[in-house]
C-alpha positions as CSV (number, residue, x, y, z in Angstrom):
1,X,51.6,87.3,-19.1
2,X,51.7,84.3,-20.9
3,X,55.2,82.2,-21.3
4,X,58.3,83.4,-20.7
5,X,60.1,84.6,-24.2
6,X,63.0,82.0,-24.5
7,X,60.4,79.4,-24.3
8,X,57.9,81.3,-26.9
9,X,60.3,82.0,-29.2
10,X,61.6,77.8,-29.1
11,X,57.5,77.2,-29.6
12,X,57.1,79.5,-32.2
13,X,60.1,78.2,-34.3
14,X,58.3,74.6,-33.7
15,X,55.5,75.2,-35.2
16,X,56.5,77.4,-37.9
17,X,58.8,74.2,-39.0
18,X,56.1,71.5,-38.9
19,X,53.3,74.5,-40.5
20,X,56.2,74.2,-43.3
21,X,56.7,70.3,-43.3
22,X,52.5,70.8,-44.1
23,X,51.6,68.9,-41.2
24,X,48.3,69.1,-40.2
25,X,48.0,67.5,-36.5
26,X,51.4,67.9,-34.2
27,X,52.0,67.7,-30.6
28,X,52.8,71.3,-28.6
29,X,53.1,69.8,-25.2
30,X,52.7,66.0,-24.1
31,X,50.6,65.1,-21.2
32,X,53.1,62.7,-19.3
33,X,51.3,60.3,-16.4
34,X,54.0,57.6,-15.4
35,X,51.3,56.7,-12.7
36,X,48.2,56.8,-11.3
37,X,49.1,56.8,-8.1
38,X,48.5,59.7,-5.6
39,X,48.7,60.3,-1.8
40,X,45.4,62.1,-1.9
41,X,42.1,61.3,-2.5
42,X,40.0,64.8,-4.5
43,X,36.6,64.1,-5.0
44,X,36.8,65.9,-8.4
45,X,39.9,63.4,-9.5
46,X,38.7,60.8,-11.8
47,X,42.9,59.2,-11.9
48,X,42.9,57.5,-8.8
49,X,39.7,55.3,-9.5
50,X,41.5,52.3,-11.1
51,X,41.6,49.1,-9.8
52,X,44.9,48.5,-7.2
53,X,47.2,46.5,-9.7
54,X,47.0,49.6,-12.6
55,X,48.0,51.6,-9.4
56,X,51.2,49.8,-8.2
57,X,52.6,50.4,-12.0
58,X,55.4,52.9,-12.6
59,X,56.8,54.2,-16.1
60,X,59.9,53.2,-16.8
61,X,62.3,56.1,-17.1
62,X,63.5,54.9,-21.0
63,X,59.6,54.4,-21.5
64,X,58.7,57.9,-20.9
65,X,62.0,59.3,-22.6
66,X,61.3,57.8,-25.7
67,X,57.5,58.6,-26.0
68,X,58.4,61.9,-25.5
69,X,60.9,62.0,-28.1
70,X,58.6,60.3,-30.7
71,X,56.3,62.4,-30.5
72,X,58.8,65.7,-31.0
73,X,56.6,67.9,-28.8
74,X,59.0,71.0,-26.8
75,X,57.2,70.7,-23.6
76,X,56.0,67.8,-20.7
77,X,53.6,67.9,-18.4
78,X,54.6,65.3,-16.1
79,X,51.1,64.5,-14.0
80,X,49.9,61.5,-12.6
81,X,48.4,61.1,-9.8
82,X,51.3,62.6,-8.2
83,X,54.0,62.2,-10.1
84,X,56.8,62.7,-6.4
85,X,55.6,59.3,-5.5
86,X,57.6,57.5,-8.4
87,X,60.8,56.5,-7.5
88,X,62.7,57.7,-10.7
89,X,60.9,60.8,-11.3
90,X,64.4,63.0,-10.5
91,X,66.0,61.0,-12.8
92,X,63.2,61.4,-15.5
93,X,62.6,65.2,-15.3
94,X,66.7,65.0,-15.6
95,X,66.2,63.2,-19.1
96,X,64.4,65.2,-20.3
97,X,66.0,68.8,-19.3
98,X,69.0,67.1,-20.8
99,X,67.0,67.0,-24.1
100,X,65.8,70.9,-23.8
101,X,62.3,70.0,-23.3
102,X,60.8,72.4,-21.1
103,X,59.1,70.2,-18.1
104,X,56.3,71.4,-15.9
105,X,56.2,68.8,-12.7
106,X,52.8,68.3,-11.6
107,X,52.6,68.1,-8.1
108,X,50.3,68.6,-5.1
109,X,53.5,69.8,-3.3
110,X,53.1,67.3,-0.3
111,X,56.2,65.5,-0.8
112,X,58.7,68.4,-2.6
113,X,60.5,68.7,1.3
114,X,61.7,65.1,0.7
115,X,62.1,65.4,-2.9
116,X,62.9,68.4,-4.2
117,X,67.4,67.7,-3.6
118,X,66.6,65.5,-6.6
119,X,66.2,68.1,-8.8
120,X,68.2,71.4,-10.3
121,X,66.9,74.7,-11.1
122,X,67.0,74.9,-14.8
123,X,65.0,77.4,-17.5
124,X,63.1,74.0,-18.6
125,X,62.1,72.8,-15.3
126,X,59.2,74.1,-13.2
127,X,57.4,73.2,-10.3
128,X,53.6,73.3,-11.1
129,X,52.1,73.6,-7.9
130,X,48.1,72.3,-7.9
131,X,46.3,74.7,-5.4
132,X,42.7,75.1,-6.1
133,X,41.8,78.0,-3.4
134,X,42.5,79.2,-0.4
135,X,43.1,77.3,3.0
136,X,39.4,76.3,3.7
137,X,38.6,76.3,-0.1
138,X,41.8,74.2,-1.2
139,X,41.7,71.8,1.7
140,X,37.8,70.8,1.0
141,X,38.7,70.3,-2.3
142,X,41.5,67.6,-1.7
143,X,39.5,66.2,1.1
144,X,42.1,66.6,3.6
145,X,42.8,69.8,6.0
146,X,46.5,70.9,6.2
147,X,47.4,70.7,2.9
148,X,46.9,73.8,1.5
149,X,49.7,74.9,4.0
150,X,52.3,72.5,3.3
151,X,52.0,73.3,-0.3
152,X,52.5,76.9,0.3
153,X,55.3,76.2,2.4
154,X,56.6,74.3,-0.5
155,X,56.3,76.8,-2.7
156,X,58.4,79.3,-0.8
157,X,60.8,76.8,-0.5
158,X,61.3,76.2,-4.1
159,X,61.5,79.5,-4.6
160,X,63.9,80.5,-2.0
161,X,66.2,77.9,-3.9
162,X,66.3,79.1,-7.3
163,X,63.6,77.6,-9.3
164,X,60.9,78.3,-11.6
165,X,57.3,77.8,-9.8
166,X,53.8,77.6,-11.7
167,X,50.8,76.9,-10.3
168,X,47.3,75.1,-11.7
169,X,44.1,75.9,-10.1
170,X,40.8,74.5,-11.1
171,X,37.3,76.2,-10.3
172,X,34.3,74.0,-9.9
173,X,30.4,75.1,-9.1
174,X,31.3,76.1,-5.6
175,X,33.6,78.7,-6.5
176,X,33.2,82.8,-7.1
177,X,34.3,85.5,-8.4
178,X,35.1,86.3,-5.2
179,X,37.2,83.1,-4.4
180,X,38.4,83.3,-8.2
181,X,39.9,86.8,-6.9
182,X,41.2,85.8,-3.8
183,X,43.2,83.1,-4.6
184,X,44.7,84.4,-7.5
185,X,45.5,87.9,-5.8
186,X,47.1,85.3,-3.5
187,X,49.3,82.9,-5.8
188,X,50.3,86.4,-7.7
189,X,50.9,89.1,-5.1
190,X,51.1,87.6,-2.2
191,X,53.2,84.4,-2.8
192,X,54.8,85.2,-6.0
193,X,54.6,82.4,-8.2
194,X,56.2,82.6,-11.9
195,X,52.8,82.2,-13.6
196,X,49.5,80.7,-13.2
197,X,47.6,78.3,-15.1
198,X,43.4,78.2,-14.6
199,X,40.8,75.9,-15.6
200,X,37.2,75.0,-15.2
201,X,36.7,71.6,-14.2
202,X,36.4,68.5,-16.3
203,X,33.3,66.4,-15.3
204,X,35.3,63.5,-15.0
205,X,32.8,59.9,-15.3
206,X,34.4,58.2,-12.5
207,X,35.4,61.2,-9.7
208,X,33.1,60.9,-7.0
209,X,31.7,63.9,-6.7
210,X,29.5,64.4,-10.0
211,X,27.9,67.9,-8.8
212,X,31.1,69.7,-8.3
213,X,31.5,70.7,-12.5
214,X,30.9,74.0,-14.3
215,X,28.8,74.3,-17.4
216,X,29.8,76.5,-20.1
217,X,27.7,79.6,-19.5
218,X,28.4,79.1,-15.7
219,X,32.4,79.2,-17.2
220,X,32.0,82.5,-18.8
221,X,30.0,84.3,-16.1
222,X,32.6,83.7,-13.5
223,X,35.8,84.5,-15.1
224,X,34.1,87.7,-17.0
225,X,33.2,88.9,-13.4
226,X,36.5,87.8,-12.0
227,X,38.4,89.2,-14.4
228,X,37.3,92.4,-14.5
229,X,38.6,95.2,-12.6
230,X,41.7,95.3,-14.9
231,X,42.6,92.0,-12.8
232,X,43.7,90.0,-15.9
233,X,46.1,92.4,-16.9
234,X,47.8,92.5,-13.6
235,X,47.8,88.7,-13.1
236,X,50.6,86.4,-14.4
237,X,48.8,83.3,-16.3
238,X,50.8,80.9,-18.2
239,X,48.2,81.3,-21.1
240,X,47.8,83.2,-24.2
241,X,45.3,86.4,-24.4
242,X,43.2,84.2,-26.8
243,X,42.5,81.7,-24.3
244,X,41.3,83.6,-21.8
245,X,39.2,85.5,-24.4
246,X,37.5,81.7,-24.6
247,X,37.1,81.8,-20.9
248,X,35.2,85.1,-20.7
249,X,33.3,84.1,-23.6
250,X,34.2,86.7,-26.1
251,X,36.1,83.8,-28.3
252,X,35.1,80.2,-29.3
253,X,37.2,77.7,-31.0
254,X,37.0,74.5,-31.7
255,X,39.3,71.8,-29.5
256,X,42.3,70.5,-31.0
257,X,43.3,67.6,-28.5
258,X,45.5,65.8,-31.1
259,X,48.0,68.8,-29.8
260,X,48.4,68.3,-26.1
261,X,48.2,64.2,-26.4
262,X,48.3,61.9,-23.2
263,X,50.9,59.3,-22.6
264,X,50.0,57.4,-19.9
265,X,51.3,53.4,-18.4
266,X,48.3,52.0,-20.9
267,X,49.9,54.0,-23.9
268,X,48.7,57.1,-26.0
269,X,45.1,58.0,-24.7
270,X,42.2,59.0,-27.1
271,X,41.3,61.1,-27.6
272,X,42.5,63.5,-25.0
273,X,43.9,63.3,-21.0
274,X,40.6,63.8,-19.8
275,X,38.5,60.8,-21.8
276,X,39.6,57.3,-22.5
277,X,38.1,55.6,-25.9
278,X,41.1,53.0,-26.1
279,X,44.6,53.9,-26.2
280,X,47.3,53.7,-29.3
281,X,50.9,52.4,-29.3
282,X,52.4,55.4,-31.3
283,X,51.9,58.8,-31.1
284,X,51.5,58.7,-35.2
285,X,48.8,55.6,-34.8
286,X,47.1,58.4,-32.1
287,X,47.0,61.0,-34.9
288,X,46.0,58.9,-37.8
289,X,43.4,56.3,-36.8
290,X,41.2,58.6,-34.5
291,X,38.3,60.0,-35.7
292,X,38.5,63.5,-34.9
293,X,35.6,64.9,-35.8
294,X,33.6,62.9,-33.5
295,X,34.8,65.2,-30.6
296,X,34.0,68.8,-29.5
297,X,31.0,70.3,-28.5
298,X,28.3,69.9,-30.1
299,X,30.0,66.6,-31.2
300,X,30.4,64.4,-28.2
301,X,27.7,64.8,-25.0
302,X,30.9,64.1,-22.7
303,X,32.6,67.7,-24.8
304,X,29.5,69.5,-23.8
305,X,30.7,71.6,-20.9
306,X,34.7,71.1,-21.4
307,X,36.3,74.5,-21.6
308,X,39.6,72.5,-20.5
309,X,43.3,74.4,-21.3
310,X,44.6,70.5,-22.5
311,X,41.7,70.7,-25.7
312,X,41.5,74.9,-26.0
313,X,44.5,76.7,-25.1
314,X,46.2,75.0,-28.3
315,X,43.6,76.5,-30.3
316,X,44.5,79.7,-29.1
317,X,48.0,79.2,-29.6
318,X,47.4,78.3,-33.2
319,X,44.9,81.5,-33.4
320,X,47.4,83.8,-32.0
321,X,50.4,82.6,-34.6
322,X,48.3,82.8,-37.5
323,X,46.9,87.0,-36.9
324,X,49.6,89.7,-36.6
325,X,47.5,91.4,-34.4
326,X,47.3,89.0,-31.7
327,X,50.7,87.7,-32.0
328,X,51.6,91.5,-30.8
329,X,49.0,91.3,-28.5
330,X,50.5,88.4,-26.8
331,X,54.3,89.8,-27.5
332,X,53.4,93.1,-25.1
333,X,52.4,90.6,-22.2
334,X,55.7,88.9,-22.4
């Protein structure tokens, strides 16, 4: 199931008006970090590495607004770190609702008890809830036990109060079909999330574990076995049928990171959340003056293994727009 059909339709109507303004590179959803900051330490987290000072900053609210709004894109991903530990961040998610973006909020779920009367259920807010396993699996991989529980428990609470809940889960070597299975069959059946978002790991240069990441074939052998079994029908993912073709390896595209661009406390990362080659001070000087071309597999050694939603699921929203038939085929999942 990928989104829900208000918010495919807005998308839709998006990029059909900037594919007739003839614009070549445009945002679909902004990567928002108003920090770095985060009350846990994951060993496959390359965020929380900077030094102290870069980790004390916090986005003003204005800041965000506006980056946001020059860039035009209809949806936020407001990450971080963890985005709960800034002071303003009900006020900011209230901004932005205000302007009909659709915000997805990041979080590890830790601190949603004390937080979450600071926000309102709304069709353009959800929670997106990181959980990257079951107990023993999830706790390992934030390096602290406990937490897989309290995020659970956060999840039913959110729920029980009216609002939208997504989750992200990210696979690294470790992980099987098996725990692929389990976990999902979890977050969908069993706890009842909204959607679910999935992605293989990004070898991040500064997370401290540096054996935790999944090549490419390594990608496509575990989500073809996990998926199979008709399990990928039955599951609810926040992603388009294209993509997760690209997981299985049955499609290939080429990344188009110019259209989920990073706004961070440093400015507008190139070229992508995931690597920093210098950052711009518009969203238009992003677009313009970086080289492109230079990135992707086969491109870049640091694109090599990436398989990342934030550089491919784009792609496959532009794929699926431009072919009848897989506009249908992502129509009869919604």
């Amino acid at each position: 199931m990928p989104m829900p059909v208000r918010q495919s339709l807005r998308v839709g109507a998006y990029i059909l008006a900037q594919r007739l303004r003839r614009r070549e590179r445009f945002p679909l959803l902004v990567e928002l970090e108003p920090l770095f900051a985060c009350n846990l330490k994951c060993a496959g987290c390359g965020k929380i590495q900077h030094p102290a000072g870069v980790l004390k900053q916090r986005m003003p609210v204005e800041q965000a607004v506006a980056a946001v709004e020059e860039c035009g894109a209809p949806m936020v991903s407001i990450a971080g770190g963890e985005p709960l530990m800034h002071p303003q961040i009900g006020e900011m998610v209230e901004e932005l609702v205000a302007r009909k973006k659709y915000v997805f909020l990041c979080t590890n779920a830790l601190l949603i008890p004390r937080k979450i009367d600071r926000f309102t259920p709304s069709p353009y807010f959800a929670w997106a809830v990181h959980i990257d396993g079951l107990r023993e699996r999830h706790d390992a991989s934030v390096c602290k036990e406990g937490v897989f529980d309290e995020a659970v428990a956060a999840v039913r609470e959110c729920r029980r109060r009216g609002f939208r809940v997504t989750t992200n889960t990210t696979f690294f070597a470790g992980d099987s079909p098996r725990t692929v299975i389990e976990v999902l069959d979890f977050l969908n059946d069993d706890l009842g999330v909204d959607q679910m978002m999935i992605s293989p790991g990004y070898a991040y240069e500064k997370a401290p574990d540096q054996d935790c990441f999944l090549g490419v074939r390594q990608t496509r052998e575990l989500f073809r076995a996990a998926f199979a079994g008709g399990n990928r029908r039955r599951w609810r993912f926040n992603h388009s049928p294209l993509f997760l073709d690209f997981l299985e390896g049955k499609a290939d595209f080429p990344c188009t990171a110019w259209a989920i661009p990073s706004y961070s406390v440093f400015g507008w990362q190139r070229p992508c959340y995931l690597m920093a080659d210098g950052y711009a001070q518009s969203y238009r000087e992003l677009v313009e003056e970086t080289d492109w071309s230079a990135y992707g597999r086969g491109r870049d050694p640091r694109c090599a293994n990436c398989m990342a939603h934030c550089g491919y699921e784009p792609t496959a929203v532009f794929a699926t727009l431009g072919s009848l038939r897989e506009s249908l085929r992502a129509l009869r999942g919604t």
